[in-house]
mmCIF file of the N, C-alpha and C atoms, coordinates in Angstrom:
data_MODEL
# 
_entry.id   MODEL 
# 
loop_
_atom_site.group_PDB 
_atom_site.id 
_atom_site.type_symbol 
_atom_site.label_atom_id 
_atom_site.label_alt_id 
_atom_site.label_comp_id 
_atom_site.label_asym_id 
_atom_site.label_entity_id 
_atom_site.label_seq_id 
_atom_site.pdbx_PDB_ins_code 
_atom_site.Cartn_x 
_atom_site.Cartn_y 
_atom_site.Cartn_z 
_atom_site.occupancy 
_atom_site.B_iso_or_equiv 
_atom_site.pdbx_formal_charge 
_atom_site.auth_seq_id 
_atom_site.auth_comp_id 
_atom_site.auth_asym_id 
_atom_site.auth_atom_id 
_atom_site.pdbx_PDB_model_num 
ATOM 1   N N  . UNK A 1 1  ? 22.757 178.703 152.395 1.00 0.00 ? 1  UNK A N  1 
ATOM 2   C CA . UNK A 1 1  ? 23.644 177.595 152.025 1.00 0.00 ? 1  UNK A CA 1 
ATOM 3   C C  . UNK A 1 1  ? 23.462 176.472 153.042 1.00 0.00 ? 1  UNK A C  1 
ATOM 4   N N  . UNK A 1 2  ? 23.768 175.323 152.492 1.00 0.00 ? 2  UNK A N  1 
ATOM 5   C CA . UNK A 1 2  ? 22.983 174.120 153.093 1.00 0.00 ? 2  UNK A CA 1 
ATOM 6   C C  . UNK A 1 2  ? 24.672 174.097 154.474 1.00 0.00 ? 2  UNK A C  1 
ATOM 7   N N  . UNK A 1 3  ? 24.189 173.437 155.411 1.00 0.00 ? 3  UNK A N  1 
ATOM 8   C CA . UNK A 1 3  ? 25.168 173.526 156.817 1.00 0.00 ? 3  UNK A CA 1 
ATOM 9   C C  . UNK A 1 3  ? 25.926 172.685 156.368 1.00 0.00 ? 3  UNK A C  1 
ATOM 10  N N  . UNK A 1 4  ? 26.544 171.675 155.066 1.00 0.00 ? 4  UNK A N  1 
ATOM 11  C CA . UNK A 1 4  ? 27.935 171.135 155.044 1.00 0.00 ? 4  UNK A CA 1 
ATOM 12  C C  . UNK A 1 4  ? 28.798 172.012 154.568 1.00 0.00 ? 4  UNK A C  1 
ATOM 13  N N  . UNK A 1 5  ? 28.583 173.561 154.290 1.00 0.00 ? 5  UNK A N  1 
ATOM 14  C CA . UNK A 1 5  ? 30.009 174.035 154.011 1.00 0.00 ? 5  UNK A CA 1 
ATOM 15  C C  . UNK A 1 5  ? 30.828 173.953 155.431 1.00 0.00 ? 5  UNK A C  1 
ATOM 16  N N  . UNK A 1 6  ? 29.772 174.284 156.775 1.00 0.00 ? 6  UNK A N  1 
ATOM 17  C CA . UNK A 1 6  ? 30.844 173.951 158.173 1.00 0.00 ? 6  UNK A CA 1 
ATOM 18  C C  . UNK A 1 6  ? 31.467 172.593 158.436 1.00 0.00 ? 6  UNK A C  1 
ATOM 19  N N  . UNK A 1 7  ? 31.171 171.744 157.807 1.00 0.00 ? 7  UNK A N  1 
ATOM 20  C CA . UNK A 1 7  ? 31.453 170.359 157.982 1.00 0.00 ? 7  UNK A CA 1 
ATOM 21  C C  . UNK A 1 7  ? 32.756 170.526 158.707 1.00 0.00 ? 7  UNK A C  1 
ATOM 22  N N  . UNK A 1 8  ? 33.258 169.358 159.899 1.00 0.00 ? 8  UNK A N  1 
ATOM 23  C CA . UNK A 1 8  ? 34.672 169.416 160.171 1.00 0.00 ? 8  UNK A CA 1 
ATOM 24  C C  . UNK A 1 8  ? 35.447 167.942 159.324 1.00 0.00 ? 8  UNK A C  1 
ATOM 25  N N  . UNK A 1 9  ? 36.167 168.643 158.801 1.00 0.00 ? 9  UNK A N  1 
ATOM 26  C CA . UNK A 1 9  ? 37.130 167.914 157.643 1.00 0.00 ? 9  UNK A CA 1 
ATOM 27  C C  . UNK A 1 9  ? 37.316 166.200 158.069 1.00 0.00 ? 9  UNK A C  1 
ATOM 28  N N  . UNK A 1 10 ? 37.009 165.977 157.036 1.00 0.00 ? 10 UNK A N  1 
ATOM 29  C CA . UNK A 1 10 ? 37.823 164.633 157.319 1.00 0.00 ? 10 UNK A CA 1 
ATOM 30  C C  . UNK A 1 10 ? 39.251 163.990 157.675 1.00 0.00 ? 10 UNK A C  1 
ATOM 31  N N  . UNK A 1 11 ? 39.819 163.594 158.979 1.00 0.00 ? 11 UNK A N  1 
ATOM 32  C CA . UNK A 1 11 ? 40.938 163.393 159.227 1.00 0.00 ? 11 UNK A CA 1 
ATOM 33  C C  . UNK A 1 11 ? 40.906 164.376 160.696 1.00 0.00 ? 11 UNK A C  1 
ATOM 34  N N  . UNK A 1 12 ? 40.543 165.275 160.748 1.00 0.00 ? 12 UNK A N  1 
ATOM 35  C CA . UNK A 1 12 ? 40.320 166.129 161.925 1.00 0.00 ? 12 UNK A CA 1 
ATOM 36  C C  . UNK A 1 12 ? 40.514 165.332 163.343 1.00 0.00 ? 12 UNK A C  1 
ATOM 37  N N  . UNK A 1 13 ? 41.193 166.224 164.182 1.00 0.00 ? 13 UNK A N  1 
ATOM 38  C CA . UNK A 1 13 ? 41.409 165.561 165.546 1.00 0.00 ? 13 UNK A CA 1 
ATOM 39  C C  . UNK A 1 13 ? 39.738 166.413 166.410 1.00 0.00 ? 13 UNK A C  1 
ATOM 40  N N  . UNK A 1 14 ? 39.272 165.888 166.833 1.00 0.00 ? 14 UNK A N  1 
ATOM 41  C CA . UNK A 1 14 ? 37.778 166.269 167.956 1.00 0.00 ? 14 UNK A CA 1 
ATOM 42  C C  . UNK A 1 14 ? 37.795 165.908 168.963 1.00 0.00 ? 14 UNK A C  1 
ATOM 43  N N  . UNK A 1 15 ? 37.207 166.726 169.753 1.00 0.00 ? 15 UNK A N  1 
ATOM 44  C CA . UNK A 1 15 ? 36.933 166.027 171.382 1.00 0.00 ? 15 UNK A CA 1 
ATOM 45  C C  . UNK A 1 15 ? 35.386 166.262 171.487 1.00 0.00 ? 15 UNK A C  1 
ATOM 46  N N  . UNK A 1 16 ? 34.826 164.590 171.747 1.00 0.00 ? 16 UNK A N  1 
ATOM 47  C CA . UNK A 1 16 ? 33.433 164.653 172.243 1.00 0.00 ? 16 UNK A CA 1 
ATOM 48  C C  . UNK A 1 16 ? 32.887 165.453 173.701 1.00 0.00 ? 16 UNK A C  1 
ATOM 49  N N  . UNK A 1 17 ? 31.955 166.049 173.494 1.00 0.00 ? 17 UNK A N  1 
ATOM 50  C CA . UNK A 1 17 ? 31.586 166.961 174.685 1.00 0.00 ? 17 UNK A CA 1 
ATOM 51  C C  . UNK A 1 17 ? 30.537 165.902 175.803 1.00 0.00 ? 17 UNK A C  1 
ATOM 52  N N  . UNK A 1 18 ? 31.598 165.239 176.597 1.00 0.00 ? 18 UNK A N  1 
ATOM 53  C CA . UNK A 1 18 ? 30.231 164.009 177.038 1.00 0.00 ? 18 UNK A CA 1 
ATOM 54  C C  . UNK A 1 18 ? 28.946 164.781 177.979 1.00 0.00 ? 18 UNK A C  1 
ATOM 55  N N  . UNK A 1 19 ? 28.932 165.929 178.247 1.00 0.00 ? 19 UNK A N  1 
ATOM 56  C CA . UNK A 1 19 ? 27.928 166.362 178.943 1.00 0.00 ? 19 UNK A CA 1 
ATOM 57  C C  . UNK A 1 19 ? 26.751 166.278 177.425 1.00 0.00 ? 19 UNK A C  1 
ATOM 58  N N  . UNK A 1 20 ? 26.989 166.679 176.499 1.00 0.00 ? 20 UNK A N  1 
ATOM 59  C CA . UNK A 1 20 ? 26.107 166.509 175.392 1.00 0.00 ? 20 UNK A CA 1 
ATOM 60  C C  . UNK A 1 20 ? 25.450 165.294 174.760 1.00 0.00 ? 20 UNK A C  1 
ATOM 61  N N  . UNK A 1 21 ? 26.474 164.343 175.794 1.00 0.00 ? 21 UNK A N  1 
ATOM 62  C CA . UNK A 1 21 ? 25.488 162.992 174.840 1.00 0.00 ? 21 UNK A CA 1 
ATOM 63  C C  . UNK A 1 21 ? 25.815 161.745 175.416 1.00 0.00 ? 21 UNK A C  1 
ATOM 64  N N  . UNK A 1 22 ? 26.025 162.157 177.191 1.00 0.00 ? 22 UNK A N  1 
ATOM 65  C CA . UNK A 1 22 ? 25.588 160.879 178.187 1.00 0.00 ? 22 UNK A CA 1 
ATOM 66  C C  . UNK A 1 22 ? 24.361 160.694 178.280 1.00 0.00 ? 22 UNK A C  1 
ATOM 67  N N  . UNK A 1 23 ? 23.621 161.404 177.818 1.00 0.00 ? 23 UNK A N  1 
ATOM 68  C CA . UNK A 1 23 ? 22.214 160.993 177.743 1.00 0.00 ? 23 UNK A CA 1 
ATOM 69  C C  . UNK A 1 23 ? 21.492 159.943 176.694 1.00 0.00 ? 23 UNK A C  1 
ATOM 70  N N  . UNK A 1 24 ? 22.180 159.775 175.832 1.00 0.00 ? 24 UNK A N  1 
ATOM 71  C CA . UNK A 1 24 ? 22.288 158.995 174.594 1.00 0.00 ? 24 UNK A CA 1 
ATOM 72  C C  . UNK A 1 24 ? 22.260 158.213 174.416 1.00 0.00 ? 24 UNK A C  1 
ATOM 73  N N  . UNK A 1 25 ? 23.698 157.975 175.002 1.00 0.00 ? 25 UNK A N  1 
ATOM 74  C CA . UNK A 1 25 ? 24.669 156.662 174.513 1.00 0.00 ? 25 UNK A CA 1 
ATOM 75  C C  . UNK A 1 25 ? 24.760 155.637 175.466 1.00 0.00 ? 25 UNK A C  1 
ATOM 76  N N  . UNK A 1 26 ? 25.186 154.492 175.683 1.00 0.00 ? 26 UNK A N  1 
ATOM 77  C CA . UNK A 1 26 ? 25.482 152.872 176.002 1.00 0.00 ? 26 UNK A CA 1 
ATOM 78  C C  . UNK A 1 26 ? 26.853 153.891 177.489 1.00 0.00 ? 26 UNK A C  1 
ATOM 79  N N  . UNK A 1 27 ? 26.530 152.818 178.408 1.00 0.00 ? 27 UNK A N  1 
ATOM 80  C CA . UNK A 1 27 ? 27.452 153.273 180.004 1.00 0.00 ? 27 UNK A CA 1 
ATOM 81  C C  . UNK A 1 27 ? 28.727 152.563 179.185 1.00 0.00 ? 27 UNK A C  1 
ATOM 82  N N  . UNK A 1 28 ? 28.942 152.050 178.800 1.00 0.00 ? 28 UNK A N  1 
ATOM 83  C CA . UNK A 1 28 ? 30.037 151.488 177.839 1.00 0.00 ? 28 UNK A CA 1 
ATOM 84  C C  . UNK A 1 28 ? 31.030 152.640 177.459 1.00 0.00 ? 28 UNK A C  1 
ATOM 85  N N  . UNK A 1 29 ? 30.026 153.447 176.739 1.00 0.00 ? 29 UNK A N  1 
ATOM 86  C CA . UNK A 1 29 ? 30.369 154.480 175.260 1.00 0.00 ? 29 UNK A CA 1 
ATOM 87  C C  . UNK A 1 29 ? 30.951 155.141 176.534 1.00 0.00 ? 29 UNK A C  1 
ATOM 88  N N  . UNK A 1 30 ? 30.057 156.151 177.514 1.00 0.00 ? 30 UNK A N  1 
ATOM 89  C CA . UNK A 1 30 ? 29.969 156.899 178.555 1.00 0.00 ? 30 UNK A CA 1 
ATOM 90  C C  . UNK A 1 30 ? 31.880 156.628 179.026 1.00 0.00 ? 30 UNK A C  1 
ATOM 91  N N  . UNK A 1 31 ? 32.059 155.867 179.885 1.00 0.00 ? 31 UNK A N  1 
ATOM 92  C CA . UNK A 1 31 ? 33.501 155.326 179.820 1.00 0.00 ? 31 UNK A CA 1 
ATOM 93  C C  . UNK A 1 31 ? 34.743 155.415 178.666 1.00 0.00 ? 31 UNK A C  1 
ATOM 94  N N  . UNK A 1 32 ? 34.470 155.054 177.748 1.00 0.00 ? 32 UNK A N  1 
ATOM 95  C CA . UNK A 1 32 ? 35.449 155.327 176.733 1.00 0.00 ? 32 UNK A CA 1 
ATOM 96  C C  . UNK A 1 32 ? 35.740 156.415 176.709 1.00 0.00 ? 32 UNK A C  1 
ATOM 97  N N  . UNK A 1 33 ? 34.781 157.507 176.407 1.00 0.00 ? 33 UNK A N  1 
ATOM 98  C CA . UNK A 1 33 ? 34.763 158.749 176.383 1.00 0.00 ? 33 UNK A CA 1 
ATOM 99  C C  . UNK A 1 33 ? 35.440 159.166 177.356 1.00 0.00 ? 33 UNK A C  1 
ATOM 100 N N  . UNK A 1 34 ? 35.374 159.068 178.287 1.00 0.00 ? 34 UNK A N  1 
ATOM 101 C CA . UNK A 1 34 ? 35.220 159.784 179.986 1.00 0.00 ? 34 UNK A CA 1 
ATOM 102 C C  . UNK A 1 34 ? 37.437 159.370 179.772 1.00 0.00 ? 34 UNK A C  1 
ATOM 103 N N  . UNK A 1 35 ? 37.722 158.599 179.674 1.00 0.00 ? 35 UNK A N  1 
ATOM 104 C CA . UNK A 1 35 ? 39.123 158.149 179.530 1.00 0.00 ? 35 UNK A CA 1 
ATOM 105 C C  . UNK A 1 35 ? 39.444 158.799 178.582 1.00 0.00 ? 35 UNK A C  1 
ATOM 106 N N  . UNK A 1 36 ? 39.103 159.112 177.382 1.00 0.00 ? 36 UNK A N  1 
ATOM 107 C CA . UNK A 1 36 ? 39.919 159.764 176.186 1.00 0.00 ? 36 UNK A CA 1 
ATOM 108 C C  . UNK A 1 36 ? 38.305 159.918 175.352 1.00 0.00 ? 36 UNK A C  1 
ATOM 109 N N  . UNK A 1 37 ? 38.226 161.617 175.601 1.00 0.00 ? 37 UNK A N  1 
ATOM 110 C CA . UNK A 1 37 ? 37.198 161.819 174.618 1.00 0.00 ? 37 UNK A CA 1 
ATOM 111 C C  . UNK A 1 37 ? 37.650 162.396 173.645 1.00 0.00 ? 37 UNK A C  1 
ATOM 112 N N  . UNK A 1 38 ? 39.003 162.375 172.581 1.00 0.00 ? 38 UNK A N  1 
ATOM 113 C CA . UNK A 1 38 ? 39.545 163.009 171.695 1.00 0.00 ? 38 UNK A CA 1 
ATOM 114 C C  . UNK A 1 38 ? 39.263 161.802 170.778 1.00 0.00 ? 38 UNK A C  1 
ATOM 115 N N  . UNK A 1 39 ? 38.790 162.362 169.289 1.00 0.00 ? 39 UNK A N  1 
ATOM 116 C CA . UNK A 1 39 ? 38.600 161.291 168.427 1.00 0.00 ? 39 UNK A CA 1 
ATOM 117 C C  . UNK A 1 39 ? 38.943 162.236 166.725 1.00 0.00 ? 39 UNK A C  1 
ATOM 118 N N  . UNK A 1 40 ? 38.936 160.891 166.011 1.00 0.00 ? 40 UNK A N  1 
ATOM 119 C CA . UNK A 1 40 ? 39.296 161.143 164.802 1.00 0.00 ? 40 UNK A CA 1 
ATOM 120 C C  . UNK A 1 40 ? 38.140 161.518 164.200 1.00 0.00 ? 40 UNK A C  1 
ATOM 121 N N  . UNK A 1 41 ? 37.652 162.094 162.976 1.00 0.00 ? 41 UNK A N  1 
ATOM 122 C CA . UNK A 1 41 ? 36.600 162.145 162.453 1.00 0.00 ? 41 UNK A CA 1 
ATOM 123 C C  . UNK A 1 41 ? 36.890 161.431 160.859 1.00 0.00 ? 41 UNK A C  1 
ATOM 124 N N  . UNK A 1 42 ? 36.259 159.909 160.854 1.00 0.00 ? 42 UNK A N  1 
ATOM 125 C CA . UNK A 1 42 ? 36.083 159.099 159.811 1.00 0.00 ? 42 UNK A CA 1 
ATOM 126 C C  . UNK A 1 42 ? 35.701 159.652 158.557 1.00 0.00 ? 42 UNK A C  1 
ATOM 127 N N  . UNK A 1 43 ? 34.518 159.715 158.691 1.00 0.00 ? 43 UNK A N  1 
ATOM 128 C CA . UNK A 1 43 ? 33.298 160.223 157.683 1.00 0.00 ? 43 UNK A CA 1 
ATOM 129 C C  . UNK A 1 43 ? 32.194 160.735 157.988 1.00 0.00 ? 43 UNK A C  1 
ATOM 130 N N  . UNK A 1 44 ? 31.123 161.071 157.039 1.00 0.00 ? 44 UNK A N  1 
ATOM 131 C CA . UNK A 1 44 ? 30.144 161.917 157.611 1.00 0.00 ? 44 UNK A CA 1 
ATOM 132 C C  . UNK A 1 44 ? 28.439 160.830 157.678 1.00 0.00 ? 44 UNK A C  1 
ATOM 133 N N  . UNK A 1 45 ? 27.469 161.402 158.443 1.00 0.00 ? 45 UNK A N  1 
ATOM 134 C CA . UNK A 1 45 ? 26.492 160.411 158.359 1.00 0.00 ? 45 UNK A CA 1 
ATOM 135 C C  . UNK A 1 45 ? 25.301 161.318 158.085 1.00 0.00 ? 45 UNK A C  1 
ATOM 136 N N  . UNK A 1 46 ? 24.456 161.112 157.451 1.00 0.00 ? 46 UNK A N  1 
ATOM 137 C CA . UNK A 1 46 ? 22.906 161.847 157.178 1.00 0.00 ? 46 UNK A CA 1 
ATOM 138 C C  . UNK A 1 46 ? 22.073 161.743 158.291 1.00 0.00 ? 46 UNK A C  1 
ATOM 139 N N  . UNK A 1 47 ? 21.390 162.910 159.340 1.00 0.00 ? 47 UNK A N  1 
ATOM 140 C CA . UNK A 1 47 ? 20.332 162.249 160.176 1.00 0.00 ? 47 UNK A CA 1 
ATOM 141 C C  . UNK A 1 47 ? 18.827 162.761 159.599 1.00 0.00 ? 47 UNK A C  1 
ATOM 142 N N  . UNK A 1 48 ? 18.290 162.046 160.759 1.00 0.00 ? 48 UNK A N  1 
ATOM 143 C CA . UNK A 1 48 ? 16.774 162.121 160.379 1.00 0.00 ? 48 UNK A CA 1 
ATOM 144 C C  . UNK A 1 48 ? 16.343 163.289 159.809 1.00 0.00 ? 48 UNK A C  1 
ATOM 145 N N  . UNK A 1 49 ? 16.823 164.519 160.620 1.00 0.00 ? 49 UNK A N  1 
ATOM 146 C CA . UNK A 1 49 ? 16.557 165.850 160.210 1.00 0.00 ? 49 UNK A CA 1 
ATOM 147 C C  . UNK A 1 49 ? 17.175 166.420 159.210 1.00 0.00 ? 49 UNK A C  1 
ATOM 148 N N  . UNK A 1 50 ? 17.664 165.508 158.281 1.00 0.00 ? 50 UNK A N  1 
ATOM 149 C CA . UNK A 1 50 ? 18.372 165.985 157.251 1.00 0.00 ? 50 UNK A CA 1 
ATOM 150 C C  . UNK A 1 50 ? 19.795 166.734 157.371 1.00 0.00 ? 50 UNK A C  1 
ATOM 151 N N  . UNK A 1 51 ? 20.263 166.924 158.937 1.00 0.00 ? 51 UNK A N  1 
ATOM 152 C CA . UNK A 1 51 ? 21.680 167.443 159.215 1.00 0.00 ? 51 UNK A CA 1 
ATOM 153 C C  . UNK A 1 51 ? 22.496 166.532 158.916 1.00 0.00 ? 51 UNK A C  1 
ATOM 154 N N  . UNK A 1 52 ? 23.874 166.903 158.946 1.00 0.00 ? 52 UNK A N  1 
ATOM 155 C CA . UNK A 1 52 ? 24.992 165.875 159.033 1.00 0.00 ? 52 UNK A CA 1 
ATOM 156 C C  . UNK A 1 52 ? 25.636 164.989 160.169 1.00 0.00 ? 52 UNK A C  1 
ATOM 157 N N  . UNK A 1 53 ? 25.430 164.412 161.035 1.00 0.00 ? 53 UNK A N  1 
ATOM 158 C CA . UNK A 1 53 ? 26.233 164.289 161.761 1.00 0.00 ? 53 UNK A CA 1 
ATOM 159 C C  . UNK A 1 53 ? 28.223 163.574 161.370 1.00 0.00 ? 53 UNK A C  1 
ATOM 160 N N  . UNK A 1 54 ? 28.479 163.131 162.600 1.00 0.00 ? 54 UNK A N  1 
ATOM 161 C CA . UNK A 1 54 ? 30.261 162.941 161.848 1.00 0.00 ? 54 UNK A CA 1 
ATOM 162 C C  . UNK A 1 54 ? 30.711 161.750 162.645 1.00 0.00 ? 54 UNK A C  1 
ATOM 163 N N  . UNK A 1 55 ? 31.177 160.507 162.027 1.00 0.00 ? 55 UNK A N  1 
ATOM 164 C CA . UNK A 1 55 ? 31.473 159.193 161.782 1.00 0.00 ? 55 UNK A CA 1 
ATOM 165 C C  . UNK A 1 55 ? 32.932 159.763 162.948 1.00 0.00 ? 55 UNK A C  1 
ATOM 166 N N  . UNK A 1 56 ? 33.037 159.440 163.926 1.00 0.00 ? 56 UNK A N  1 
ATOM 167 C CA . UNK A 1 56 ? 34.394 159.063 164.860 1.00 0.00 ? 56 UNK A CA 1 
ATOM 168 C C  . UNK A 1 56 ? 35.004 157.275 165.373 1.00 0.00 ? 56 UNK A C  1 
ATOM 169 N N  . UNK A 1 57 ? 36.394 157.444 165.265 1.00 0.00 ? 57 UNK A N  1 
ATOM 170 C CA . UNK A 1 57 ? 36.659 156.736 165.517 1.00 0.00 ? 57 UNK A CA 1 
ATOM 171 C C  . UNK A 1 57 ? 37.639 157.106 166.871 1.00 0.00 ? 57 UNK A C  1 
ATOM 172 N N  . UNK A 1 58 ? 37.332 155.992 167.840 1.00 0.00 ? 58 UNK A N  1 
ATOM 173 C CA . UNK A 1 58 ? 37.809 156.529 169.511 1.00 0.00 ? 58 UNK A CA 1 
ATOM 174 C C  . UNK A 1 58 ? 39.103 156.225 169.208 1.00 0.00 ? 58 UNK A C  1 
ATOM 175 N N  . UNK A 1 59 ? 39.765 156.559 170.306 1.00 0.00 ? 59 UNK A N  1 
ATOM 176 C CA . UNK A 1 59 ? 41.049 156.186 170.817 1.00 0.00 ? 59 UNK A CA 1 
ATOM 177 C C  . UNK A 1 59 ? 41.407 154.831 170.735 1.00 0.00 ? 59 UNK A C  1 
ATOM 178 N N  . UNK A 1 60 ? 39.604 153.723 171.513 1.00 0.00 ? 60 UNK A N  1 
ATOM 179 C CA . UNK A 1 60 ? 40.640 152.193 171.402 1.00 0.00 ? 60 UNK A CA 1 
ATOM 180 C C  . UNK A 1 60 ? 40.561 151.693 169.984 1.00 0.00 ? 60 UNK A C  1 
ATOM 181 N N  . UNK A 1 61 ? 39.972 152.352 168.708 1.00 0.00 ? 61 UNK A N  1 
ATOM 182 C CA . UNK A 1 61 ? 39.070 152.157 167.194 1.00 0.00 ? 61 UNK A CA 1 
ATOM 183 C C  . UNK A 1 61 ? 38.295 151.845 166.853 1.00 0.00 ? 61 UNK A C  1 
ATOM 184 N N  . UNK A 1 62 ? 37.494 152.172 168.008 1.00 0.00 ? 62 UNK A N  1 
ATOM 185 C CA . UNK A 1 62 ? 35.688 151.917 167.793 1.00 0.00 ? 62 UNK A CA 1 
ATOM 186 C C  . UNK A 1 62 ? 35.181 152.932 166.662 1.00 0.00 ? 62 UNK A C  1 
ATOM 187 N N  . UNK A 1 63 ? 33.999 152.728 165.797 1.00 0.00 ? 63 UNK A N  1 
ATOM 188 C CA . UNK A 1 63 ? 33.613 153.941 165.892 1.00 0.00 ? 63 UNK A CA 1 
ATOM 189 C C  . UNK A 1 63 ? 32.181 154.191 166.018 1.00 0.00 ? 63 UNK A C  1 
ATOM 190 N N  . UNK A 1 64 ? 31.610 155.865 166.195 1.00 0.00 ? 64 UNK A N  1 
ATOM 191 C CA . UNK A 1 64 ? 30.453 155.721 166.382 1.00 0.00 ? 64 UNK A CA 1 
ATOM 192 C C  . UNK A 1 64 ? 30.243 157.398 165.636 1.00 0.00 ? 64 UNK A C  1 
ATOM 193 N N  . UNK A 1 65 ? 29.037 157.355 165.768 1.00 0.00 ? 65 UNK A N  1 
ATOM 194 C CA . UNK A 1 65 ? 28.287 158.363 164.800 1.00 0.00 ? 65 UNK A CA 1 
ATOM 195 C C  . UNK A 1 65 ? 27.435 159.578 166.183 1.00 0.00 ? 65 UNK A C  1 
ATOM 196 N N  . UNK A 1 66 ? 28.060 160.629 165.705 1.00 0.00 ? 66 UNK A N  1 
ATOM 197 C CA . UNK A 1 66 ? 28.052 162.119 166.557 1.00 0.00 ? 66 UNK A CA 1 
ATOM 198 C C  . UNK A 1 66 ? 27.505 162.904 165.908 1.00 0.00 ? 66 UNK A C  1 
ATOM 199 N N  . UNK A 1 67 ? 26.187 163.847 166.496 1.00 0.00 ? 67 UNK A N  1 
ATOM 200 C CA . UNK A 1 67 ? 25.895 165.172 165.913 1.00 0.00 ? 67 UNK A CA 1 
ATOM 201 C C  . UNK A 1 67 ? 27.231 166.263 165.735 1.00 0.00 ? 67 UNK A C  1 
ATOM 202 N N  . UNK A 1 68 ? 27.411 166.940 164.542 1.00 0.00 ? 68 UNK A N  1 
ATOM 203 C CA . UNK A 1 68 ? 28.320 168.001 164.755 1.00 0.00 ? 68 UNK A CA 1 
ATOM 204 C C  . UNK A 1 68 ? 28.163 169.035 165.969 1.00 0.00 ? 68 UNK A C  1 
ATOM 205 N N  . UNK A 1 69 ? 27.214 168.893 166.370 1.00 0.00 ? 69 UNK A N  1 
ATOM 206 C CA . UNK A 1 69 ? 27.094 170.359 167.575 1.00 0.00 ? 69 UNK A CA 1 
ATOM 207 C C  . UNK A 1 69 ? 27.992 169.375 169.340 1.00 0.00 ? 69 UNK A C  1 
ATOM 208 N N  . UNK A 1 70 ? 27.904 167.693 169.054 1.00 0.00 ? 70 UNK A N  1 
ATOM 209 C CA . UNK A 1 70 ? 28.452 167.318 169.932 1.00 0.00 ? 70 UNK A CA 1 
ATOM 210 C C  . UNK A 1 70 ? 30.124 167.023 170.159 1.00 0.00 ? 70 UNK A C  1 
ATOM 211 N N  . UNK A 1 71 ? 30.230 167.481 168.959 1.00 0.00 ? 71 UNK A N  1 
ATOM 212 C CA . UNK A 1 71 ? 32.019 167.701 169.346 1.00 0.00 ? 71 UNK A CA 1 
ATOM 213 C C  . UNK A 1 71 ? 32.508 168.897 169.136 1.00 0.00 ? 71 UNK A C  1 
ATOM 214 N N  . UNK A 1 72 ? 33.781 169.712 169.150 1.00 0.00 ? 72 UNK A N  1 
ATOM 215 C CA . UNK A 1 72 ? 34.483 170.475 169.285 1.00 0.00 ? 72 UNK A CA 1 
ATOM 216 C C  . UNK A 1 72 ? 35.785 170.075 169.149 1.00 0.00 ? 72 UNK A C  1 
ATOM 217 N N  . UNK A 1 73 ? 36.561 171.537 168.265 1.00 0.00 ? 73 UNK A N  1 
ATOM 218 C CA . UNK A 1 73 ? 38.124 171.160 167.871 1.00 0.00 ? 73 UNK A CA 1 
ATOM 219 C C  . UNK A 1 73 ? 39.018 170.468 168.818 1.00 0.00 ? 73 UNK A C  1 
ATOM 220 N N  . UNK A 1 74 ? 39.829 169.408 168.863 1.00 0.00 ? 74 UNK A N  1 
ATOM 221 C CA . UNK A 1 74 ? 40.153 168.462 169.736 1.00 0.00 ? 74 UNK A CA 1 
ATOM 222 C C  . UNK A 1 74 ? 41.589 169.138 169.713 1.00 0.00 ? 74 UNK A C  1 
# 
């Protein structure tokens, strides 16, 4: 079965794991996070590899686009 039956729901509270994806992201992002890495989960996004990743929106209502393996139940 294809990996969106794990999908985490839409509306879901998450916390980004920043050891997983300061490597990534903008010293900007890095900060936001680092202050409040608990986020909403928007919607979902298609990646290259054909996985899902998951549409968050931060604390100040940014949002940005996360592999599922980089967050965890918030």
């Amino acid at each position: 079965m294809p990996q969106s039956a794990n999908l985490t729901k839409i509306g879901s509270r998450v916390k980004i794991d920043l050891n997983k994806v300061k490597d990534r992201i903008s010293g900007n992002l890095v900060q936001k996070i680092s202050s409040d890495p608990r986020a909403t989960v928007m919607d979902y996004k298609m990646t290259d590899g054909g996985g899902v990743g998951v549409v968050l929106k931060l604390a100040d209502g940014t949002k940005n686009w996360f592999f599922e393996s980089e967050v965890g139940r918030g």
